[in-house]
ZAMARGU-4260 file (C-alpha; in steps of 0.2 Angstrom, whole numbers, plus 5000, padded with zeros to 4 digits):
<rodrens>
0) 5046/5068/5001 | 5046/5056/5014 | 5027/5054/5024 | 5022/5044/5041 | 5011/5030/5038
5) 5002/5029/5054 | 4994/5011/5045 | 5012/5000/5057 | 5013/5009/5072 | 5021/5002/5086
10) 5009/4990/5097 | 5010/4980/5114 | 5011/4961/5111 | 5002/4955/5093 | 4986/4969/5098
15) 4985/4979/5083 | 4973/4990/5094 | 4982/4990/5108 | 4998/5005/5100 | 5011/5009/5113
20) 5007/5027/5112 | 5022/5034/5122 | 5032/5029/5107 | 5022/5031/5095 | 5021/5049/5099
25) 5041/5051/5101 | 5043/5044/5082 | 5029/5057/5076 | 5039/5071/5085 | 5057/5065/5079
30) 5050/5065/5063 | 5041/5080/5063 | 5056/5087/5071 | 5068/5084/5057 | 5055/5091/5042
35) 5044/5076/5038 | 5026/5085/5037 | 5014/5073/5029 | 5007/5060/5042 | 4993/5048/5035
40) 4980/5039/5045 | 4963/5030/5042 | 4947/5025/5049 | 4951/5007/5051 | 4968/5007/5056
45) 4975/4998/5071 | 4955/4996/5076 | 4952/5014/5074 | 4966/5017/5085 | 4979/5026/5072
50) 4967/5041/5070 | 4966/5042/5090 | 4989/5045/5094 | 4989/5056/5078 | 4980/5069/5087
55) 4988/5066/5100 | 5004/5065/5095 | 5000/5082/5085 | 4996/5093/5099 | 5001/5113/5101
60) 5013/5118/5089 | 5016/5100/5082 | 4998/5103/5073 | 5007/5118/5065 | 5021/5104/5056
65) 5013/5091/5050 | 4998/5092/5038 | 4986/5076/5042 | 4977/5064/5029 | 4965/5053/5034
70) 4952/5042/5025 | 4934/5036/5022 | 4932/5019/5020 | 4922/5018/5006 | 4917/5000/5005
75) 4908/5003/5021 | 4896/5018/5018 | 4878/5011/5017 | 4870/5025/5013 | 4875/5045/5013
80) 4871/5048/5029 | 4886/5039/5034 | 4898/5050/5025 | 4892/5065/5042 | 4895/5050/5054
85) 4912/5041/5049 | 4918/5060/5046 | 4911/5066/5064 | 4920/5053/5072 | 4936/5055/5062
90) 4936/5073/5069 | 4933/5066/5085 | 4948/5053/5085 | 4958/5066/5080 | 4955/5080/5092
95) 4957/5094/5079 | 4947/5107/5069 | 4953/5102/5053 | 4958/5086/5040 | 4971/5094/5027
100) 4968/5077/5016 | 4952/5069/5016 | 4955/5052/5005 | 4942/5042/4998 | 4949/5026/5006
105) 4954/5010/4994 | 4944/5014/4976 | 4940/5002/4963 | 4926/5003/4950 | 4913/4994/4962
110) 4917/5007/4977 | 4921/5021/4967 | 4903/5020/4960 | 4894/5016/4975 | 4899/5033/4987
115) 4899/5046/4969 | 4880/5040/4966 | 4876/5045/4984 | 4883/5061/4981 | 4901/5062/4989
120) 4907/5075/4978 | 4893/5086/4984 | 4896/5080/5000 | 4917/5084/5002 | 4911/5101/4993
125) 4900/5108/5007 | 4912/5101/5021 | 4930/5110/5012 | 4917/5125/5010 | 4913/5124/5030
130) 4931/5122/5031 | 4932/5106/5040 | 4942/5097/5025 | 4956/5105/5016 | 4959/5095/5000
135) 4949/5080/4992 | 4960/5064/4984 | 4958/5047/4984 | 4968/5030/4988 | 4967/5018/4974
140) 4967/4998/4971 | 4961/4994/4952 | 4968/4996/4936 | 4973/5008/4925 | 4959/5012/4915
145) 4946/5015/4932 | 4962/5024/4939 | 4961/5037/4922 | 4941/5037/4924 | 4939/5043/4942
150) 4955/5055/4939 | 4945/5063/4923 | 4928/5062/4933 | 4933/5078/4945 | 4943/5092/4943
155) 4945/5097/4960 | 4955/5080/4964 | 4973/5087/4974 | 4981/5070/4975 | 4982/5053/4971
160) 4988/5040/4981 | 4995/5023/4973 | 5003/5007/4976 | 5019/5009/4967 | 5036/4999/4970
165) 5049/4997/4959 | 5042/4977/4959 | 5024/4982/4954 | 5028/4995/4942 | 5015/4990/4930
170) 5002/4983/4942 | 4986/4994/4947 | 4987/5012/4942 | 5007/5011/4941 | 5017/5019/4931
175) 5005/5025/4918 | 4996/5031/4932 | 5008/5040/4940 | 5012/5051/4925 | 4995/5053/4920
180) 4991/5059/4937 | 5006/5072/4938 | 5000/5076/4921 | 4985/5084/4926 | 4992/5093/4941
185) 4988/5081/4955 | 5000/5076/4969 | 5006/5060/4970 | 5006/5049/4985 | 5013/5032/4984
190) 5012/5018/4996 | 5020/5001/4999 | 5036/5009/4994 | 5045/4994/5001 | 5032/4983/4998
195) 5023/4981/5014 | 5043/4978/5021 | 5048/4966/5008 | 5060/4975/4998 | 5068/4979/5014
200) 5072/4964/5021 | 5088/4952/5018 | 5085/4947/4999 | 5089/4930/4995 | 5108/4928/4994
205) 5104/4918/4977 | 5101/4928/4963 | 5096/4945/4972 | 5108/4949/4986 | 5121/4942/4972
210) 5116/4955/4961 | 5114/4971/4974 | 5134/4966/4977 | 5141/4966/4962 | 5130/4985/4958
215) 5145/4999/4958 | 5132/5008/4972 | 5133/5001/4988 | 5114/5004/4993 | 5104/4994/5006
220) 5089/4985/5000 | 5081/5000/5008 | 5089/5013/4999 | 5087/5006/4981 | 5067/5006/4985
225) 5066/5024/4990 | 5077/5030/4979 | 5070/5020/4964 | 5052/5030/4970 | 5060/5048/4974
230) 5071/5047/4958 | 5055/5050/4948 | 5049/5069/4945 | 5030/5064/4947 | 5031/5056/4966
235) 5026/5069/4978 | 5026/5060/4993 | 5032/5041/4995 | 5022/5036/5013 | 5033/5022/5026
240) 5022/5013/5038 | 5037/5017/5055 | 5035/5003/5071 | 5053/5007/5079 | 5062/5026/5082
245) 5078/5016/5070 | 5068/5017/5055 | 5060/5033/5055 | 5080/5040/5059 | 5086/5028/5045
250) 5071/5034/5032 | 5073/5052/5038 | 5092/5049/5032 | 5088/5041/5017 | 5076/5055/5011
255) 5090/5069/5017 | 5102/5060/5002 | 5088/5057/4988 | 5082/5069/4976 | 5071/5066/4959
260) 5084/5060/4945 | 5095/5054/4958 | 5097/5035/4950 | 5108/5037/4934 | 5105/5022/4920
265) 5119/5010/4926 | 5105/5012/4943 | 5091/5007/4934 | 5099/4992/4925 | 5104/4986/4943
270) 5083/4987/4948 | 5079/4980/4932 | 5090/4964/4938 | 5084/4962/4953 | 5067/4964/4949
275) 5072/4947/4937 | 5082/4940/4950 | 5065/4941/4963 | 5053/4934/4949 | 5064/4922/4947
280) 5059/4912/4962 | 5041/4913/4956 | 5036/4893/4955 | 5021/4898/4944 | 5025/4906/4928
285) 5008/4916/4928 | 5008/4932/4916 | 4992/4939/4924 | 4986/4938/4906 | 4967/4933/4914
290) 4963/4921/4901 | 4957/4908/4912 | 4945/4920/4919 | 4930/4921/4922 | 4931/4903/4930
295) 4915/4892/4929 | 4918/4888/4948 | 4922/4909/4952 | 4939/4904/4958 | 4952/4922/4959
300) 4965/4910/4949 | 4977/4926/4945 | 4976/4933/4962 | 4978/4915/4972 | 4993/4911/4959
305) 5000/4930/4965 | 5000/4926/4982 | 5006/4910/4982 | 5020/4916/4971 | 5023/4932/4983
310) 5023/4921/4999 | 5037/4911/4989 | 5049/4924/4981 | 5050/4934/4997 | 5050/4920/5011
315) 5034/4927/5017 | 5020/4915/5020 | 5012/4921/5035 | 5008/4941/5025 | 5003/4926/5011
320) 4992/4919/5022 | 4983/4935/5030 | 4981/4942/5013 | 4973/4925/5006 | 4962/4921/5021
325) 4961/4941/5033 | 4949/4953/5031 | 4951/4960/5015 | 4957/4944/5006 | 4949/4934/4993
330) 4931/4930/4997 | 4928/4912/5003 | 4917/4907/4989 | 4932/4913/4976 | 4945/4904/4985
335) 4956/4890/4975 | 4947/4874/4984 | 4934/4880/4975 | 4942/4871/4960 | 4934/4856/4955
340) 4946/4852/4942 | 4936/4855/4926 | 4951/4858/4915 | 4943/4871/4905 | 4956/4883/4912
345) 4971/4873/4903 | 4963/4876/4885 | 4964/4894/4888 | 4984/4897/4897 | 4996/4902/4886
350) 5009/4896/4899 | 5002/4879/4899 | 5001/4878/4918 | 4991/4862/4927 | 4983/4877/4935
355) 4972/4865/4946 | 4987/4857/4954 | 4995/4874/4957 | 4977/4880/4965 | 4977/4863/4975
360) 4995/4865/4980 | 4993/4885/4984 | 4976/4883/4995 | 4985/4870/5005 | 5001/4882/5010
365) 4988/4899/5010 | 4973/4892/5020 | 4972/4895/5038 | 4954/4893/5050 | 4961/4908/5059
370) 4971/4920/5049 | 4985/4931/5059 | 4989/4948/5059 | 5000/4954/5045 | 5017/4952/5053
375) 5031/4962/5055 | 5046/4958/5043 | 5057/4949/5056 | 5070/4962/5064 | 5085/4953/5053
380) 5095/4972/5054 | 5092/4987/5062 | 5083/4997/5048 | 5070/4983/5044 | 5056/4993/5038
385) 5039/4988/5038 | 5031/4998/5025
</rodrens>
């Protein structure tokens, strides 16, 4: 039930390429060691890097424990032939004869599309028949409807793997997705249990730690995450992205004491006020409806008011800023200085937001030239988790 997310593994200094593979290693043993036997990796994590300790780390009879997943990133195949390259060098990273999980990495309708024209499918199917691939899923960021599309569009799917916390349970896939999935016989994987580390730091001691103390169970903020994912019959797996040996013993621990229907009603009340007590510190009262989209300038004015609002409710402005300005953020030319104040957003809001004076007010605390690394949740207790 409980998976190693090789996505946070330990690293020297702020080099996400540079993992400190000695203790890497150790926490991949230990957990091996104490039953865990689900490790997931991906071509572009920590540079390329992850893929690299995982094999090591899984040498001689520790191959025999853990079953590895590992992705292709779909938004970076150009043509088929890339799907033989990625793949070949995957197998190369990882120092072994076999991937158990072969993910199609990060779908939404625009990806998904792009790698089943060039033939995937037929692709995954010749290399499972070689027996180089052991079982095809997918990773998923969308919605629900694509989520049921790409679920329908192949009957040979063995899992699914969501982002699914017990604050997004209605966002992407969530929790429609989940039971549809398990509905049709498919594992499913969750990620971001705790948020990226979020719903395991200190909570606000005003109204969410206040809420946590007055709940007949005396969880951590940790706990009530995991078990809020491992108390539903339909979660396979729930994945936790470990940096430190104290939280793969404390999750290990955590996972030795959950089971599926563990949280009774009076539990799920306690969620469901915390989950209030978070959205509570929102300062934009955005409801994702998406009426002011499509914007006449192209500016993301859910997703910008979602950071800003995220950034704010869990103290965390510097994840804020990486997701708003990194990578895999919101494209510059989509970005909230790309408002030039029109107003015909204001005709369309339900909540009657001054939704350019929130965009002016959230690019200012959002935008940085040179984006960091997403940071580690600050070390305030000895379990901190990451992801």
């Amino acid at each position: 039930m409980l998976g190693f997310g090789a996505m946070r593994l330990p690293v020297i200094g702020q080099d996400q390429a540079n993992i400190d593979e000695m203790q890497a290693i150790e926490m991949i043993r230990y957990a091996a060691d104490q039953g865990v036997n689900y490790i997931d990796s991906g071509y572009m994590y920590h540079m390329g890097k992850s893929e690299v300790v995982v094999g090591k780390a899984l040498k001689g009879s520790y191959r025999e424990m853990m079953k590895i997943a590992t992705k292709l990133p779909a938004r970076m195949v150009e043509k088929p032939e890339d799907f033989d390259r990625i793949f070949e060098e995957q197998l190369k990273r990882l120092d072994g004869g076999m991937i158990d999980f072969y993910l199609l990495h990060g779908l939404d309708r625009a990806g998904w599309e792009k790698v089943r024209d060039m033939g995937v499918l037929r692709w995954a199917e010749k290399k499972i028949a070689e027996g180089v691939i052991g079982h095809l899923g997918f990773s998923f960021h969308d919605s629900f409807e694509v989520f049921k599309e790409i679920v329908d569009a192949y009957d040979n799917w063995v899992l699914a793997q969501v982002l699914y916390n017990y604050m997004d349970e209605k966002e992407q896939a969530g929790r429609r997705g989940v039971e549809y999935a398990a509905a049709k016989g498919l594992a499913v994987v969750v990620m971001e249990p705790l948020r990226g580390g979020r719903l395991s730091k200190n909570p606000p001691p005003a109204p969410v730690a206040e809420v946590m103390a007055k709940a007949r169970r005396k969880f951590t903020p940790v706990e009530w995450a995991f078990h809020w994912v491992w108390s539903q019959p339909e979660v396979t797996v729930a994945l936790s992205g470990m940096s430190t040996m104290a939280q793969v013993v404390e999750n290990v621990r955590i996972a030795s004491s959950s089971r599926p229907g563990l949280l009774t009603e009076e539990d799920l009340k306690v969620i469901d006020e915390v989950r209030k007590a978070y959205r509570s510190l929102s300062p934009i009262p955005c409801s994702q409806c998406r009426y002011c989209q499509p914007c006449p300038n192209n500016v993301e004015i859910p997703r910008v008011f979602q950071l800003y609002n995220d950034a704010v409710m869990y103290d965390d402005m510097k994840t804020g800023q990486f997701m708003y300005n990194g990578p895999f953020g919101i494209p510059q030319d989509r970005r909230a200085d790309r408002c030039t104040g029109c107003g015909e957003c204001l005709t369309k809001c339900p909540q009657k937001i001054d939704i350019p004076a929130w965009l002016k007010k959230a690019h200012d605390a959002l935008y940085l030239e040179n984006p960091p690394m997403p940071p580690m949740p600050p070390p305030s207790r000895k379990d901190t988790q990451p992801g």
